[in-house]
N, C-alpha and C positions, 0 to 999 in steps of 0.2 A: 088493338094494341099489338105490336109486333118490334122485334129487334132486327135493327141495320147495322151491319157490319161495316164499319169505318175505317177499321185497319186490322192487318195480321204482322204483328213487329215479332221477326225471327230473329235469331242470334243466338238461346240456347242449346244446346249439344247436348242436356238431357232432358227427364220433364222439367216440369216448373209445378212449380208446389204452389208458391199465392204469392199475390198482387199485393201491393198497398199504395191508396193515395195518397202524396202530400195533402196536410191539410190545405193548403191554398188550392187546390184540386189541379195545379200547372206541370206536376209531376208524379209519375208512379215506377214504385221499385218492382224488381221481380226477382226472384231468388230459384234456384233449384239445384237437381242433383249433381251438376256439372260444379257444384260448388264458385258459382260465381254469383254476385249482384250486380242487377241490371239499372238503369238509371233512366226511364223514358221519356222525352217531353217533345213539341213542338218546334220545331224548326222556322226559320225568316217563312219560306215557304210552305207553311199551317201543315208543313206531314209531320209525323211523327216517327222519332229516329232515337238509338241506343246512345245519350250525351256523356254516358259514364261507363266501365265496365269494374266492378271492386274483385279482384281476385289476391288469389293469395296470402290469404288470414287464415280461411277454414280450411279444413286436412280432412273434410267428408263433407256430405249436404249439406247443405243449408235448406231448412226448413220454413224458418218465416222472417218476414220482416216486417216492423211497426214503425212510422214516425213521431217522432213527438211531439205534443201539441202545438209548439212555436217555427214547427217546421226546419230546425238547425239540425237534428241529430235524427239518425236512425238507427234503429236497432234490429240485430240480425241473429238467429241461433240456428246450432248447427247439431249434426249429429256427432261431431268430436267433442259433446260436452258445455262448449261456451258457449257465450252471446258475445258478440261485438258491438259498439257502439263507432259507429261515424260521426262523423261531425263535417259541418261545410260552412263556406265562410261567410255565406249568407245565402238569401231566399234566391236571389238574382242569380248568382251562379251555381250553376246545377253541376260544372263536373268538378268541382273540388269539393274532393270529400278525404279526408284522414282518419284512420281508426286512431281514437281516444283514449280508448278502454277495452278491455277484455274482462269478461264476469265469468270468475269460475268458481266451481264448488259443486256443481249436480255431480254424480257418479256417470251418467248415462247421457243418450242421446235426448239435448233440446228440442222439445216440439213447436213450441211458440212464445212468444213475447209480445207483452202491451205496457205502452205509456197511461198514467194514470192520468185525468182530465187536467192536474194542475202541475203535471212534470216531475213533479219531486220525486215519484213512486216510478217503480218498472217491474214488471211480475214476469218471473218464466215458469216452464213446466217441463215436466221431463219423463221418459221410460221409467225412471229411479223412484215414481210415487209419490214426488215430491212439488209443492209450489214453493217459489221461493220471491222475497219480496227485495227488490232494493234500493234503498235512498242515496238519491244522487246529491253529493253536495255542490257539486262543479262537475264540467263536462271530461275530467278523467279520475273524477273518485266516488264511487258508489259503494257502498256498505253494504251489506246484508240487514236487512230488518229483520227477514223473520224466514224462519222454514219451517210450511207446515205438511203435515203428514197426516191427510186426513182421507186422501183418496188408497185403496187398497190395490188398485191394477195401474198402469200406463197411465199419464196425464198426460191429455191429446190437448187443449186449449186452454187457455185464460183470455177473459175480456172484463177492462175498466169499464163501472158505471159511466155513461158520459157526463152527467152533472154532479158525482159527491163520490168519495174516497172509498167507495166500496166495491170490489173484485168478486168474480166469479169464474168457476173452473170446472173442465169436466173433462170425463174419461171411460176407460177399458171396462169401469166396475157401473157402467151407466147410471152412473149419479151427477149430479151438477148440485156443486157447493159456494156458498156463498160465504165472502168474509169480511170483518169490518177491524177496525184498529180497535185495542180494547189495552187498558192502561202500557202505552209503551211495546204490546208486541200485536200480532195479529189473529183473530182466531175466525172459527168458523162458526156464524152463527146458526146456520139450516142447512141443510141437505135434503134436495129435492130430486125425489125420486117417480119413474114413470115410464120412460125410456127402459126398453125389453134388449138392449146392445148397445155398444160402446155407442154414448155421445161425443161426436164429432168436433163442430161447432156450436159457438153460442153468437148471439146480437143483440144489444138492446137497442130500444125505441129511443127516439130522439128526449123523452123527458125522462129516461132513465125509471120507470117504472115498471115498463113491460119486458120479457125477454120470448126471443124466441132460442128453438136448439133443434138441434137435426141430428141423425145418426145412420147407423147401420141396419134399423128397424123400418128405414124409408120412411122414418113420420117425422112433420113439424108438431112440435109443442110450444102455445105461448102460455108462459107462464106471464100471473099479474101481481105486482106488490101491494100488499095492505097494510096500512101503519096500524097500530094500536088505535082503538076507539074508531074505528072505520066504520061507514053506516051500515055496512053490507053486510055487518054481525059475522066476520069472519076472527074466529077467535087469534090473537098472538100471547107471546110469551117476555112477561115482561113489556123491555122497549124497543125490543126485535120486530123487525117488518116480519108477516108471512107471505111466500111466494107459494100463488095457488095455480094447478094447470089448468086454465080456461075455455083452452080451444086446442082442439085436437085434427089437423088435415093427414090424411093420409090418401091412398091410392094414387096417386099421381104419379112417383117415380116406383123406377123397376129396380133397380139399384141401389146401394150406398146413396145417402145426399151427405159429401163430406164437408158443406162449407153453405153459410151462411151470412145474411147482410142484408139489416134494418137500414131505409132510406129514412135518413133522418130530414130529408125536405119532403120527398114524396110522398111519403108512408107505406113506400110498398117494398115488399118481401123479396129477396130474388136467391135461390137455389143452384147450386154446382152438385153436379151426380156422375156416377159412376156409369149413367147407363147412358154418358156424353152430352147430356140436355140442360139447356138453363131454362128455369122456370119462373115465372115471376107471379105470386100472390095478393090480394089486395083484400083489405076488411069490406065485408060486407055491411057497411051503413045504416042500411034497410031494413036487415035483418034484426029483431027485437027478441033478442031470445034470454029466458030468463037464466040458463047454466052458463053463459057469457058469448063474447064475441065469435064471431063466424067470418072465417078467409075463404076465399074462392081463389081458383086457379084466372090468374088475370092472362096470360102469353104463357105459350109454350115454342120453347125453341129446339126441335130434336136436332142433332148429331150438330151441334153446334161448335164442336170440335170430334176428331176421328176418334180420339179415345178419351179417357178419362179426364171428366173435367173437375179441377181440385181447388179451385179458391176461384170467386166471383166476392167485386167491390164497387158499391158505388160513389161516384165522386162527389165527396164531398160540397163543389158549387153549383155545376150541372147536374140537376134531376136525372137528367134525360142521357145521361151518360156513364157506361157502365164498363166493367173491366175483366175477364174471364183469364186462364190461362190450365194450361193441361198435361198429361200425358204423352203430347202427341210435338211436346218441343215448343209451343207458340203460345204467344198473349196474343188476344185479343182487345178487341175495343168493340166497342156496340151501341147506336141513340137507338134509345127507348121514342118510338114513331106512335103517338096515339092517335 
């Protein structure tokens, strides 16, 4: 297993902080400190080219961007505070895009944003401690659901379940929290703790059971859901699932691993690190062990960018096609060769 580089699409003027695929996998945004968004897709002639460039909304970085599940809107946050929402006038046309909406009320610097599996929801996070939850009724009025204040340092991420209305977040105070709707507001039901430094990123598995998370500690953790009455005799509370850490990979990276991403076709792990390498993990099978599942280092890709690499995505259609972008000014693109 080894990665081929397919393309280096420049056009940033700072780094670039992270990737996201459209869900139809035919497009990816890219965001960075140059405070612009990038638009990338394939051209008459199969290359890949900048079909959009969104400037001049945010007045500092832009940190992340998500799309929504139907593929019309994206969502952008920045470190002046907001989120932005785009909108385009459909899947076909990739460069018209108009900002919508503007979502304000953090104190501080946005770190990230996710659309929830059914669109309705959109979660940010922020330097302020704060997750904040919001329902969109139409594509330029979003309310506030809910602010919760459960993390005590920085909130570095949030990521939707992919199959049910349930969020998770994590941060500077390395805990990763879990939240569910509970009469009309949102709360947190567990707080999973294990990670020894800020966690980074989170990813869950394609049936929304498992999660992985990576950090500052250079270790993956996958944590596994257990409903109540599980065979495993893992005790919960009430009608709260319990998230247990089951598998523990470490040594592999020298560095920070700031970003992560569960192949929801493949099943395999793939890593973005500080020390420039993406790495990609795969369950061992074979392996029958009774404290739970076992990952092995499946590819390793050293200096896969010159400097810091900060968000890796897989595409959603293509297995075998994966999305990097770095430090060093440049997305990448990369097939997974087995």
């Amino acid at each position: 297993m080894r990665l081929q580089e397919v393309a280096t699409l420049e056009g940033h003027t700072d780094r670039v902080w992270q990737v996201s695929w459209s869900p139809d996998g035919n497009c990816l945004a890219s965001c960075g400190g140059d405070r612009s968004i990038r638009i990338w897709s394939k051209s008459k002639d199969e290359r890949w080219e900048c079909r959009a460039e969104l400037t001049e909304q945010h007045k500092r970085t832009i940190r992340s961007v998500s799309w929504s599940p139907n593929g019309l809107y994206l969502a952008a946050t920045s470190f002046d505070a907001t989120c932005s929402i785009w909108s385009r006038s459909s899947v076909a046309t990739t460069q018209d895009f108009e900002c919508t909406a503007t979502l304000e009320g953090h104190e501080n610097e946005v770190k990230a944003v996710s659309w929830s599996m059914s669109g309705e929801y959109i979660a940010t996070c922020s330097r302020d401690k704060t997750v904040w939850i919001w329902e969109g009724a139409d594509e330029c009025d979003y309310e506030c659901a809910s602010v919760i204040n459960k993390h005590s340092q920085d909130v570095k991420s949030v990521k939707w379940n992919p199959v049910k209305e349930e969020l998770a977040s994590c941060g500077y105070d390395n805990t990763i929290n879990m939240y569910k709707e509970d009469d009309d507001d949102w709360v947190c039901y567990s707080t999973l703790n294990g990670h020894t430094s800020t966690v980074w990123s989170m990813a869950f598995d394609a049936g929304g059971d498992r999660l992985v998370s990576c950090g500052d500690d250079n270790v993956l953790r996958i944590w596994q859901c257990y409903q109540p009455g599980n065979q495993h005799g893992i005790q919960t509370t009430g009608n709260d699932p319990t998230w247990k850490n089951v598998c523990t990979v470490t040594g592999h990276h020298q560095r920070t691993i700031y970003n992560v991403d569960w192949s929801h076709q493949s099943d395999l792990i793939v890593t973005a690190s500080g020390d420039n390498s993406i790495k990609i993990f795969q369950e061992n099978k074979e392996s029958i062990c009774d404290d739970g599942p076992t990952f092995d280092l499946a590819m390793c890709h050293e200096q896969a960018h010159s400097q810091d690499v900060n968000s890796v995505s897989w595409n959603p259609t293509d297995e075998h096609l994966l999305a990097s972008c770095s430090d060093d000014f440049t997305v990448k693109l990369w097939t997974l060769v087995t």
